[in-house]
N, C-alpha and C positions, 0 to 999 in steps of 0.2 A: 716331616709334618704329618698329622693325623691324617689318617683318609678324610675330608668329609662329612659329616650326619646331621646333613641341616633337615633343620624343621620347620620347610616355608609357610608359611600364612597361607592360608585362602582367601583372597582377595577378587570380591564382584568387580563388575566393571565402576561401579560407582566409587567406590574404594579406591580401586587400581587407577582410576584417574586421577585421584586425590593427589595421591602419590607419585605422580609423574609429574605435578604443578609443582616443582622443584621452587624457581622463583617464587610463588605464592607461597608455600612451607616457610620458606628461611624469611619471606618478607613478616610475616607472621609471629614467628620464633624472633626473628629482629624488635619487632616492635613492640611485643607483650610477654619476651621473657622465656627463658625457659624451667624447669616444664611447662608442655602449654597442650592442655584439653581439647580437642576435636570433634565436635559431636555432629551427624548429617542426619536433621528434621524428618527429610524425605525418605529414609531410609526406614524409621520407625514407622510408618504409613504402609512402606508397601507389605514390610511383615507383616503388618495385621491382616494384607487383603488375604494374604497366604495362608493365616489362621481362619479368614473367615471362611476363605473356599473348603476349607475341610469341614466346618460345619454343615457348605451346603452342600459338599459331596455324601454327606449321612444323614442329610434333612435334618438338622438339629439347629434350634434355637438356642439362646442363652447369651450370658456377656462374657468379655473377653476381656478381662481387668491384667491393666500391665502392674510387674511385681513395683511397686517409687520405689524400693530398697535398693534394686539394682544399680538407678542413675538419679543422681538427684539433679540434673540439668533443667533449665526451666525451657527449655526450648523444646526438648523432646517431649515434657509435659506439655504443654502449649498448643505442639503437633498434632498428639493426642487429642487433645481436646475439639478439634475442630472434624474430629471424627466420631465415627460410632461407636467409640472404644470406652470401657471403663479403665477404671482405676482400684488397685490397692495398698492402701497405706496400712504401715503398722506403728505409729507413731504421730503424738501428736502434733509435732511440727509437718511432717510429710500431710496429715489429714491441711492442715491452713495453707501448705504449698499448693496443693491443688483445687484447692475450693477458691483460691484467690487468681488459678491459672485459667479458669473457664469449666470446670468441670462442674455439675450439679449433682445434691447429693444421690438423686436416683441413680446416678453411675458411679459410685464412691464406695467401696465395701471395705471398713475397717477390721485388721486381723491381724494377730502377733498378739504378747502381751500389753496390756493397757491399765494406765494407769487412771485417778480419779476424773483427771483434766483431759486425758484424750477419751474419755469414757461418754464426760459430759458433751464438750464440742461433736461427739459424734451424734449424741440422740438430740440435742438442743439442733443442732443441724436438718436430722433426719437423713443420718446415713444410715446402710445396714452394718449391720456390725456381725460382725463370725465370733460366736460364744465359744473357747476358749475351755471353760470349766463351768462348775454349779456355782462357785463366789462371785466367777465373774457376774451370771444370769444376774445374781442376788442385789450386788453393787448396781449392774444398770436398771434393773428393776426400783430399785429404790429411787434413785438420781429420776428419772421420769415420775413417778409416784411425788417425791418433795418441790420438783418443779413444776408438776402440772404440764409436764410436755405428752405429745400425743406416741400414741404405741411406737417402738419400734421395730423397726424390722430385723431378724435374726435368722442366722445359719446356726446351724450346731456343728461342731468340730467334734470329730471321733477319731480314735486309734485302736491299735490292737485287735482290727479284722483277721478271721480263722476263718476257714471253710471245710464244714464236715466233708469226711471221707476223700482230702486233699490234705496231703500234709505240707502245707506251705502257709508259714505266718505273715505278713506285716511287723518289718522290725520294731523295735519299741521308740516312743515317739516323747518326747517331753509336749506336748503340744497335743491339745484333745482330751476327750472325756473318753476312758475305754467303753469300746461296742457291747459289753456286757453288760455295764450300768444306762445304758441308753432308758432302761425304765425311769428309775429314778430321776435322772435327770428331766425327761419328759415330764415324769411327777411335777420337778419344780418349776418347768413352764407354762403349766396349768396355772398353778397355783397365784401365778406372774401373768395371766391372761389379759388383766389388765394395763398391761405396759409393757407387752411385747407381741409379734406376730412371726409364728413361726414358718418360713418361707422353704427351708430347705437345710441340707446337711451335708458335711464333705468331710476331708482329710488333707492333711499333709507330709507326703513323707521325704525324706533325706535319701533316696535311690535313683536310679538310672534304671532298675529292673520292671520291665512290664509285666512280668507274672505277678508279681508284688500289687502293683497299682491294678492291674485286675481286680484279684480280690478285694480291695477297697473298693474300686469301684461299685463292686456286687454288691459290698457290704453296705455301700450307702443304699442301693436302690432295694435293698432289703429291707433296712431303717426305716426310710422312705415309706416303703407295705408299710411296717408298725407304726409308723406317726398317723397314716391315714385311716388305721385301723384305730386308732385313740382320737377320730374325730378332727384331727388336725390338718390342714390343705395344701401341707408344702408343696414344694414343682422344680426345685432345683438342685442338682449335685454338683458341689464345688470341687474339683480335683484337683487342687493346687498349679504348679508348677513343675519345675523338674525337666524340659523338654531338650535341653539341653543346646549343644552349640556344638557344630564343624569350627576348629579352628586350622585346621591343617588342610594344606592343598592335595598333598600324598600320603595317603593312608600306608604306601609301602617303609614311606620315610618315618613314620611312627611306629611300625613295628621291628625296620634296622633299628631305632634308637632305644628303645626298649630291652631290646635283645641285649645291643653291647652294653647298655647302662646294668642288667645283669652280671653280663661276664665282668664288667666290672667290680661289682661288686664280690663275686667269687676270687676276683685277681688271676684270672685269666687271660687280660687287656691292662693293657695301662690308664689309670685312673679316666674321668673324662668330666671329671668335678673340682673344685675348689677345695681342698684340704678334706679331700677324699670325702664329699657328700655323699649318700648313698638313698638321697628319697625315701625310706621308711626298708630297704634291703639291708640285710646284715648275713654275714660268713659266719658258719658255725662250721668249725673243723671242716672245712670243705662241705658243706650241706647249705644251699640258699632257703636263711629263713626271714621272717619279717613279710609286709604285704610294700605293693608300689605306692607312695602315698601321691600320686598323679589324678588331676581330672583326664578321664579317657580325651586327649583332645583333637584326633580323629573320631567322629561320629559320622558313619556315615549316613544315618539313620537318626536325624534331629529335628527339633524343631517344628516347625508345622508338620514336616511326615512323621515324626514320632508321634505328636497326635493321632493321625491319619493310622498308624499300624497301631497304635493301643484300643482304639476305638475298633477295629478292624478283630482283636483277639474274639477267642470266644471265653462267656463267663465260666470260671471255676468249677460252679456245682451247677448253672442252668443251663451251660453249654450254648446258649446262640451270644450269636457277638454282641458288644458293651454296647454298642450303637443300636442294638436292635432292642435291648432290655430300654432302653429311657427311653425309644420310640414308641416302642409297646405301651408306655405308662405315660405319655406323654409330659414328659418330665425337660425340664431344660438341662444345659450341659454350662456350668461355667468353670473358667480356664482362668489361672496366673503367671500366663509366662511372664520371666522378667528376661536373662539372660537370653534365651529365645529371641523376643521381642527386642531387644538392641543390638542385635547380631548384626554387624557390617556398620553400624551404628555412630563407632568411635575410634580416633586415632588417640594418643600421646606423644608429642615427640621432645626428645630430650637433644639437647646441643653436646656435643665431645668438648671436654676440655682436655684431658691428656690422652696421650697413647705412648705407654713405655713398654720395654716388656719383662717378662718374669724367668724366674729359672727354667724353666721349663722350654722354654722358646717363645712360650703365647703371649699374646699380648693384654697386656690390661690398661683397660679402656674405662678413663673415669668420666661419670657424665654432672651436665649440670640438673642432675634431681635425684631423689632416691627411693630407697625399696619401696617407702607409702605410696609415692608418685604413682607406681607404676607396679601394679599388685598383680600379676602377671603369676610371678612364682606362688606368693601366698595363697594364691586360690589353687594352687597346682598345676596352673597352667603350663608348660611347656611349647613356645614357639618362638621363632627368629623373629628379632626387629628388620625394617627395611633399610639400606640406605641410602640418604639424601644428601648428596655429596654438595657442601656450597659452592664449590664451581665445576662443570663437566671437564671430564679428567679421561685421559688416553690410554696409551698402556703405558707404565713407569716402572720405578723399584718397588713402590706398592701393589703392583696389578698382581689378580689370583688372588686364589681363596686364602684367608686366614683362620687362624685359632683366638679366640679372646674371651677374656674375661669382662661381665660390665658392674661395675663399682659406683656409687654413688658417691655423694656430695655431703657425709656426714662424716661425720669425729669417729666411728664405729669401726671396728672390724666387721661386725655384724652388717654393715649394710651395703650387702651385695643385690644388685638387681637381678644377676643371673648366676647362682650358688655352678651350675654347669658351664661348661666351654660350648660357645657359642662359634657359631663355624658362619663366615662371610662371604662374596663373593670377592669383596676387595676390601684393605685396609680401611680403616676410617681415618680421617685427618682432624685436630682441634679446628673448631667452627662448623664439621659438619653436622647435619641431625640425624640420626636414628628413632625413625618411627617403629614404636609398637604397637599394629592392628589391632582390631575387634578390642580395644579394651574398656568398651563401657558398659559392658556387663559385667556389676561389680569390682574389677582391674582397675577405676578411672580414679575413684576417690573415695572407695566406700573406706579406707582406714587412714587417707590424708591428715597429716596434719603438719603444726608449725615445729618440727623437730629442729632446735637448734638457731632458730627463728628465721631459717630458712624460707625460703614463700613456698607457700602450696600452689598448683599449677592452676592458672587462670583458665576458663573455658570459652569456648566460643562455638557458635553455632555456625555451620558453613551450605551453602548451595549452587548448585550450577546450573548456567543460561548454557544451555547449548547441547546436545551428545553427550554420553559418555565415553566413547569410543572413539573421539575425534582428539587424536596425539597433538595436532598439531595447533589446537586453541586451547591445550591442557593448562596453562594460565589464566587464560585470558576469560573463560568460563567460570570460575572460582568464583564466590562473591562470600563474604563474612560481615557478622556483627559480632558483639558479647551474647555471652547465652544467655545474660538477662535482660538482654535489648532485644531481643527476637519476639516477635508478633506474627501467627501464622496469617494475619487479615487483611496481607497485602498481597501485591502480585511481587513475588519474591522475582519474578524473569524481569523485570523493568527496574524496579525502583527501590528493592529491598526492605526489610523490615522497619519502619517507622519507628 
């Protein structure tokens, strides 16, 4: 058998308890199916507090809009709401999900493409909306001008930040108005003074690299100068998202598995994928070329401290840190984590229905849900499910680590949940469940659907009366509703959500 090369999860204590409530899993999975959605309320709560202490460790104001795209859970929205926290929707239905969930539109900032009907609900509303391009200004300048609605409020969105005498770009961005035309554009929000108020200006980029988000950074609180030098009073730089997520518990384990999934690819090692996958690596005459197409998913360095060290950099060309340029200019700071923000957030757990094995010796392991389910790989992710054995088991013929494949529940070849050989501590059995962690940051359901007319995984919202820590009421602290029966307005320790 293979050595080995697991990719444990990182699991809080809040998490790791979940996961112990063995009877409460399967009582759960029994009653509502499998696949079946996990999401913990309380868990989105205390990230935020984590996001906000790094504002106050830089004295910075501003809002803290979670990305809706991530999770569409109404319960995690809901949570939210009854906190300091804002929101960002990029779509018109997500805009009605949380305006109907408690949120008001001063904490609401619309951004992503928009169309006529998310353009209007947004200014008829009075949200802010994140300007996109010049047709957009144009379209919602008009829509308020034809309805008689009152100014509103706007970000501008820019790309393709440079910094003289630095040669480092901001990659290219479909999203934004390049930094060069910022005149122009400014032009046409004069000219629209009567149906919009220009608040502030930001970016969005597709990177993990903070030198990168630097230079934007700068580049907004430069803009910034020139808006206020054209008369105009903005106060805030949006810096999107990006902040990323730990999913792995051992960063050494993700640089063993990396390594061999190389040598693999060179054919060095014996495969350690599904009909020889190779993540985005390919053999050229013996030369490894191609990039990893992997989310880094040890970070050790995410999240609220990825905040906390970018803020922390010094600027490009004015050299004192990004937290000291918006202090300077008293300028506010707003943030979209999403994935960030659901981090420890979300289980999935899928039931075994077969375990055969294959030529190779390993075994494959079919479940009842599939790749949509459980978007793990699609995002790049890479990490081991848990497992949840339906009855506690000794040592047997099954005890010890195995090798396995996990297969889903469609007609496809294609739909594998785990394209790699997944390494266990012990066999799985039909009827047990396999939980995969962290997955509601986009993993849960952002590409769900009815393939085959399969059901898509129910959600549910879960909380515990008691400890985290306490093994031995790890049932019996559990409490659930559906995620759309969740109500934060109650006292969740006594009586649960109404």
């Amino acid at each position: 058998m293979d050595v080995p090369l697991y990719l444990e999860p990182r699991l809080e204590s809040r998490l790791a308890s979940l996961l112990r409530a063995r009877t409460f899993l399967h009582t759960l999975a029994g009653g509502l199916g499998s696949p079946l959605n996990l999401v913990l309320p309380d868990r989105i709560a205390e990230n935020l507090d984590a996001f906000r202490a790094v504002y106050r460790r830089h004295h910075l104001s501003g809002g803290i809009f979670f990305a809706h795209k991530a999770n569409r859970s109404s319960a995690l929205v809901r949570r939210l709401a009854a906190t300091e926290a804002a929101v960002d929707v990029a779509s018109l239905g997500e805009l009605q999900h949380v305006l109907g969930s408690g949120f008001v539109p001063d904490r609401i900032m619309a951004t992503g493409p928009k169309n006529p009907q998310f353009l209007w609900l947004a200014a008829r509303s009075g949200t802010t909306v994140n300007i996109d391009s010049p047709v957009e200004l144009d379209e919602l300048a008009t829509l308020v001008r034809d309805y008689g609605l009152p100014r509103v409020r706007i970000l501008l969105r820019l790309s393709g930040f440079c910094t003289p005498g630095v040669k480092l770009l901001t990659r290219q961005s479909r999203f934004g108005t390049a930094e060069g035309e910022l005149d122009g554009l400014l032009k046409s929000v004069e000219r629209h003074s009567d149906a919009v108020e220009l608040t502030g200006v930001g970016y969005h980029l597709d990177t993990t690299s903070p030198a990168e988000k630097a230079v934007a950074l700068e580049g907004c609180v430069k803009a910034l100068d020139t808006c206020r030098a054209r008369g105009f009073a903005p106060r805030a730089v949006d810096i999107g998202g990006g902040f990323g997520t730990d999913y792995l518990a051992d960063g050494a384990q993700w640089q063993r598995y990396t390594t061999e999934l190389t040598n693999a690819a060179l054919g060095t090692r014996p495969p350690m994928t599904w009909r020889r996958h190779t993540y985005g690596l390919r053999n050229e005459n013996g030369t490894l070329r191609g990039a990893l197409a992997l989310y880094p998913a040890h970070r050790p360095t995410a999240g609220a401290q990825y905040l906390d060290a970018l803020l922390s950099l010094p600027a490009p060309s004015l050299g004192r840190p990004l937290a000291t340029l918006l202090l300077e200019n008293l300028y506010e700071l707003h943030t979209e984590p999403g994935r960030a923000l659901v981090d420890q957030c979300g289980v999935t757990l899928a039931r075994v229905l077969e375990v055969r094995g294959t030529e190779r010796a390993h075994l494959l392991v079919r479940l009842d849900a599939n790749a949509d389910d459980i978007g793990l790989e699609e995002h790049g992710v890479l990490v081991d499910p848990v497992l949840v054995p339906r009855e506690a088991r000794g040592q047997g013929p099954d005890a010890g680590p195995v090798t396995c494949y996990l297969a889903g529940n469609l007609c496809l070849e294609a739909d594998m949940i785990t394209r790699r050989a997944v390494h266990l501590p012990a066999a799985p059995r039909p009827g047990d469940l396999l939980a995969f962690a962290n997955t509601a940051g986009y993993c849960m359901d952002f590409s769900a659907d009815e393939a085959q007319q399969q059901p898509v995984a129910r959600k549910v919202a879960v909380w515990q009366d008691g400890p985290a820590d306490d093994p031995d009421r790890a049932d019996a602290s559990w409490h659930w509703c559906l995620d759309e029966q969740y109500w934060p307005y109650v006292n969740r320790r006594t009586k649960g959500p109404a």
